[in-house]
N, C-alpha and C positions, 0 to 999 in steps of 0.2 A: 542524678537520680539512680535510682536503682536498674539494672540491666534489664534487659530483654529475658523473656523467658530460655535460658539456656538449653537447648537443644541435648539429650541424652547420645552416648556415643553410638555413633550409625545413622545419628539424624533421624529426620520424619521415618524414616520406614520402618526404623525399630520402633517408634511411636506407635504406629498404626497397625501392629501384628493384632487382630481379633480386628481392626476394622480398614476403613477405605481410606489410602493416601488423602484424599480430598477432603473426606470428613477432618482427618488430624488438621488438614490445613489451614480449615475452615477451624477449628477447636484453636489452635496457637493464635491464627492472624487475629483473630478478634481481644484476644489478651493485649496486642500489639496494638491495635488502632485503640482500643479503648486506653492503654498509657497516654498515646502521642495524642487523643482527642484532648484528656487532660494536661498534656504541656502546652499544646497551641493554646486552651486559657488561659495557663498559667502565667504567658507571656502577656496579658492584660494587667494581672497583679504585678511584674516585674516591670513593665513600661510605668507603671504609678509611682512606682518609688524611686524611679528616677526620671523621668519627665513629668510626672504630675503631681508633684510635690504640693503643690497647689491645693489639692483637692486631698486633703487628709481627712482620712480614716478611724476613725477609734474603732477600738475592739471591746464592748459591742456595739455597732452602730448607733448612735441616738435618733430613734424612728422619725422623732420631733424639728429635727436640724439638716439631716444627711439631704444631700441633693438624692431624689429618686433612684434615677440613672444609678447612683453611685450604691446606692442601698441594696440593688437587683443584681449588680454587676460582679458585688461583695460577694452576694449568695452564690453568682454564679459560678466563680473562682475556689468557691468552698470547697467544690468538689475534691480538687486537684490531689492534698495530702494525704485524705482519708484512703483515697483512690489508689494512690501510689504505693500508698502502703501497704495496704492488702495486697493488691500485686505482686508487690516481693515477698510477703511471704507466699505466696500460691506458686510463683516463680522457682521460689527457694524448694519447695514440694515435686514440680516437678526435677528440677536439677536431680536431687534426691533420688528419684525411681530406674535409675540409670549410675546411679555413683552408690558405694559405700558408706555408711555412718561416717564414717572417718573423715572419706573424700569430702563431705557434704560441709561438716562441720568446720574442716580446713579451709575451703572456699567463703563460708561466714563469718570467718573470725582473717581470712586476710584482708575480702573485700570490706568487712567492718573496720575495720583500724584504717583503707585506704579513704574511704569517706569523712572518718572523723579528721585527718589529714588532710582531706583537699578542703575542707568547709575549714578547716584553723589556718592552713598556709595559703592559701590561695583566693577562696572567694569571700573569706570576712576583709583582707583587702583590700577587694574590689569595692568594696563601700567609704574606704576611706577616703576622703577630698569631698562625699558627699552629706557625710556627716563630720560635725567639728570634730568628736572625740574618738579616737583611735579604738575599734569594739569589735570583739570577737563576737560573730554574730550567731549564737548556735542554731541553729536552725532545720531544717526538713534533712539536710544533708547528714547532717552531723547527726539528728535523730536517728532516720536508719542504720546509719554506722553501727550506735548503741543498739539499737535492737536489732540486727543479725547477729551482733555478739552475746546479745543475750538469749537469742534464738539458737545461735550455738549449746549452750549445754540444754536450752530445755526440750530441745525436740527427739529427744530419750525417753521424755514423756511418753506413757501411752496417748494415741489421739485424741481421744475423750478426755484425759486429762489436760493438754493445752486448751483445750475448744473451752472445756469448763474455765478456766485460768483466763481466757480471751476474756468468758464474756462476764468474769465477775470483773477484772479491770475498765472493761467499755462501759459497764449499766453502773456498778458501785463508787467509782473513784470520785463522781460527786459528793460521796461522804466525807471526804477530806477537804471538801472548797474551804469549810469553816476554821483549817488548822495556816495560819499563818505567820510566818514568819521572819522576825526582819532583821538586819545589820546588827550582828553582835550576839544574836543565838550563835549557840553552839553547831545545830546541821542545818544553818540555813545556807549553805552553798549545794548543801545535799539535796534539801527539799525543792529548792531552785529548781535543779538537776532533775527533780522527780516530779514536781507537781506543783511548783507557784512560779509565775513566768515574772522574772525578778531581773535584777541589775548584781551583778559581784563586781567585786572591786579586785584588782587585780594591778602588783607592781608596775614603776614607771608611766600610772596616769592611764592605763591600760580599765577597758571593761570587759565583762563577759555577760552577754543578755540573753538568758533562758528564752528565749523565743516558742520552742519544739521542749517542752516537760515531756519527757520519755514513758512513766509512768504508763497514759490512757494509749499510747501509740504500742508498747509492747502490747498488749489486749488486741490492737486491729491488725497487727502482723503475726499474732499468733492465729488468730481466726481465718487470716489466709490462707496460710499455712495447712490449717485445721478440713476447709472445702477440697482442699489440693486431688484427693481423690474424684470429686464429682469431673476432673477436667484429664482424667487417666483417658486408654484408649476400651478400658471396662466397660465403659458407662458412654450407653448412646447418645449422641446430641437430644434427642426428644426429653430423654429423662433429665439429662442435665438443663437443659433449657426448661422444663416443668420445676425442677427444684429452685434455680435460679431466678423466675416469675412469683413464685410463692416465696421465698428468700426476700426480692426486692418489694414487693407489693405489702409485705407482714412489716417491712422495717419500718415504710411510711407511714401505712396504719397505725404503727406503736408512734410514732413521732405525730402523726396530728393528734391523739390521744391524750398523750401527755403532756402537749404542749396547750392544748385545751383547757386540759386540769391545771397547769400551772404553777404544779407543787413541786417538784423536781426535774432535775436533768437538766435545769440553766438558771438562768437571771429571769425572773417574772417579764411576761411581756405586755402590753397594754393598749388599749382601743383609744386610739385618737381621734379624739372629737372634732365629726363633721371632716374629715379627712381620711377615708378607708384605701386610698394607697399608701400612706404610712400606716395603718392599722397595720396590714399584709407585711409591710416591711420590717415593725416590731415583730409579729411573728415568729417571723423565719430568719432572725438577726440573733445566732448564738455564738458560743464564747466558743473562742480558737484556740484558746493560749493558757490554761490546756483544753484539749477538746471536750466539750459535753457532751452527754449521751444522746442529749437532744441535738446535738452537729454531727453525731456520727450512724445517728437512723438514718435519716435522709438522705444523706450522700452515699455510703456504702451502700445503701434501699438501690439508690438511683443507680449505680457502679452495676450493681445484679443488673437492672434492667438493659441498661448501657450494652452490657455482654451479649446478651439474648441478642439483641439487636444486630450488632455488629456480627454477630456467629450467622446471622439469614440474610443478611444482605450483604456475606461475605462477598462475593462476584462484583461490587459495586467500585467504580475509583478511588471514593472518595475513602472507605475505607482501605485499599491498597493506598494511599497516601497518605493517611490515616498513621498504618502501618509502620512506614517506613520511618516516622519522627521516635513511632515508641519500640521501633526494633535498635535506636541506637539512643537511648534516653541519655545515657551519662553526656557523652558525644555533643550532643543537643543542647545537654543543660548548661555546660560550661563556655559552650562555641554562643547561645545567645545571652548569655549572662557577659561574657567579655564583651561582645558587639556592645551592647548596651551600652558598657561603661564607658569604648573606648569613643560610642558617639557623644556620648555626655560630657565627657572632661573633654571633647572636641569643641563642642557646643558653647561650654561655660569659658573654655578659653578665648572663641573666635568673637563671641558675645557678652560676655561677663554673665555675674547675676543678674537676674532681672524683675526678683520677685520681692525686692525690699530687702532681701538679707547680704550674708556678704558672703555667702559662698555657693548658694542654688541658682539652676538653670531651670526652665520652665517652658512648657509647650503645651497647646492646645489641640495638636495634631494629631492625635492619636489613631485615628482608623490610617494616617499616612505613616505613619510611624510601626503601627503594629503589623500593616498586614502587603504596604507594599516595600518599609524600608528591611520588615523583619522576617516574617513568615515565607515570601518570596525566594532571595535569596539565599535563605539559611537552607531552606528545602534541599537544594542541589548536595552542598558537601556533607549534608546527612544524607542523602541517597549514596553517596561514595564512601563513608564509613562503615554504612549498614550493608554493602554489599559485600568490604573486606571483611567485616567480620563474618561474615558467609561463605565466603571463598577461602579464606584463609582461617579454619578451625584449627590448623596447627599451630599458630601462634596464640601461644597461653596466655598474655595479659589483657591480651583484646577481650576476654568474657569481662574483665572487671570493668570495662568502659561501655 
């Protein structure tokens, strides 16, 4: 994932010139616990696609069929990419206030090409043996690659002019659901790429699966980007936190709204007869792939809230534990992304398949699985990554992990 908020040179205390070390600290750690709050879910989505294979998911859930559990669990995971994304670009902002245009743009266009690299050589992969067909998975990774690179030339923009550019790609890009296109168009690898989450065919039996359409995601890392000042040391917590409350409370309100009216920003949703726990679950079941504007209220809404939160009850552990997952997210992502696999291809070796097919492994264990074979564990050697990268700011590569 995308780094921790990079520290401008001279650290917190050049941060905090017009205010109190503490406040700054309380202003950063909260950016941090609010990443690592969304990777500890994330690892609920990541344990399904390889232990609970079992229990598949369409996108978008069918109110009418989904196990409960699984319909809530969905939404709850929702968070995760909207969240991350915004982040770096707010991340990328401050980097910014402490580097040069140049410096800035040098750092997004290296760590950009290092993401789309590690998401093609590395962890598309890690999937292979757990699906038959050998498939470049584009995904969250690879997405933000694309968008700091394209964050690289636009943040020349005046502010107002990205903020505007955000949010005509978040609110409008459902104008295009209707343009689709398929094998044998001329830019349907491009549109792929930009806005239909598709399959390419690709030499040697090879795929490439638009997972992450870059498109509606450039719009939420430019609007990160875009608040970067409400999280300067200009601007006191009280008013950042008041802008942040009105910020996340207006997104939701525009999301039960329109989702009410049912005329835009997803797939119609529908009342199921004599069952109002699916009623709820139709609801709030929107389309990911690519994001609707109706998936990107609610969660970015809830992301503002999230912050508030974590910024006042900064002193607490949980958010200093919090902390330390999302102070070393790359770190994190790739350290429990291998665990996973290397327990799985363990798993399916020492046990075979076991779910009728001839190549998946399957498990019911999941709270044993997520939170004491994973979250436990993993803890520690991101505590030791997050602290070199703190101690050692002279070594240059460690900001891109």
């Amino acid at each position: 994932m995308a780094s921790s908020v990079p520290l401008p040179r001279g650290g917190i205390s050049n941060l905090a010139s017009g205010g109190t070390k503490a406040a700054t600290h309380a202003r950063l750690a909260n950016i941090d616990a609010l990443r690592g709050f969304v990777m500890v879910l994330m690892l609920l989505d990541h344990l399904r696609e390889t232990w609970f294979v079992n229990y598949a998911v369409l996108d978008p859930i069918d109110a009418t069929t989904v196990i409960p559990a699984l319909g809530f669990a969905r939404f709850a995971v929702s968070f995760c990419a909207p969240i991350f994304v915004a982040l770096t670009g707010l991340g990328v902002y401050l980097f910014s206030t402490n580097h040069t245009v140049e410096e800035t743009m040098e750092y997004l266009l290296k760590r950009g090409f290092l993401l789309i690299a590690i998401e093609l050589v590395y962890l598309s992969p890690l999937y292979w043996g757990i699906v038959p067909q050998p498939t470049f998975w584009l995904q969250v990774i690879w997405c933000i690659g694309i968008c700091m690179i394209a964050l690289a030339a636009l943040m020349r923009l005046p502010r107002a002019a990205l903020i505007a550019l955000g949010l005509v790609l978040v609110c409008f890009h459902n104008l295009l659901d209707p343009i689709q296109l398929t094998k044998g168009d001329s830019l349907h690898a491009v549109w792929a790429l930009l806005h239909q989450r598709d399959a390419i065919e690709l030499p040697l039996g090879f795929l490439a699966r638009t997972t992450y359409p870059v498109l509606p995601w450039l719009g939420v890392i430019s609007l990160g980007f875009g608040i970067g000042p409400w999280f300067t040391s200009a601007v006191t917590p009280q008013v950042r936190q008041k802008r942040l409350l009105m910020l996340g409370f207006g997104m939701i309100a525009a999301f039960v709204l329109l989702r009410l009216l049912n005329v835009y920003g997803d797939k119609p949703w529908a009342v199921v007869e004599g069952d109002p726990v699916r009623t709820v679950i139709s609801f709030i079941s929107m389309t990911k792939y690519p994001p609707s504007l109706l998936f990107l209220l609610p969660t970015l809404g809830g992301g503002a809230l999230l912050l508030v939160l974590f910024e006042r009850i900064d002193a607490s552990k949980l958010v200093a534990a919090l902390a330390i997952f999302g102070g070393a997210p790359m770190f994190f992502y790739l350290l429990h992304l291998t665990v996973l696999r290397i327990l799985y291809h363990s798993a399916l070796a020492i046990w075979g398949p076991n779910n009728g097919t001839a190549y998946m492994f399957d498990s019911y264990n999941w709270v044993l699985v997520w939170f004491v074979g994973m979250i436990i564990p993993l803890y520690y050697p991101t505590v030791w990554y997050a602290r070199l990268k703190r101690r050692r700011r002279d070594i240059t590569w460690l900001k891109y992990f």
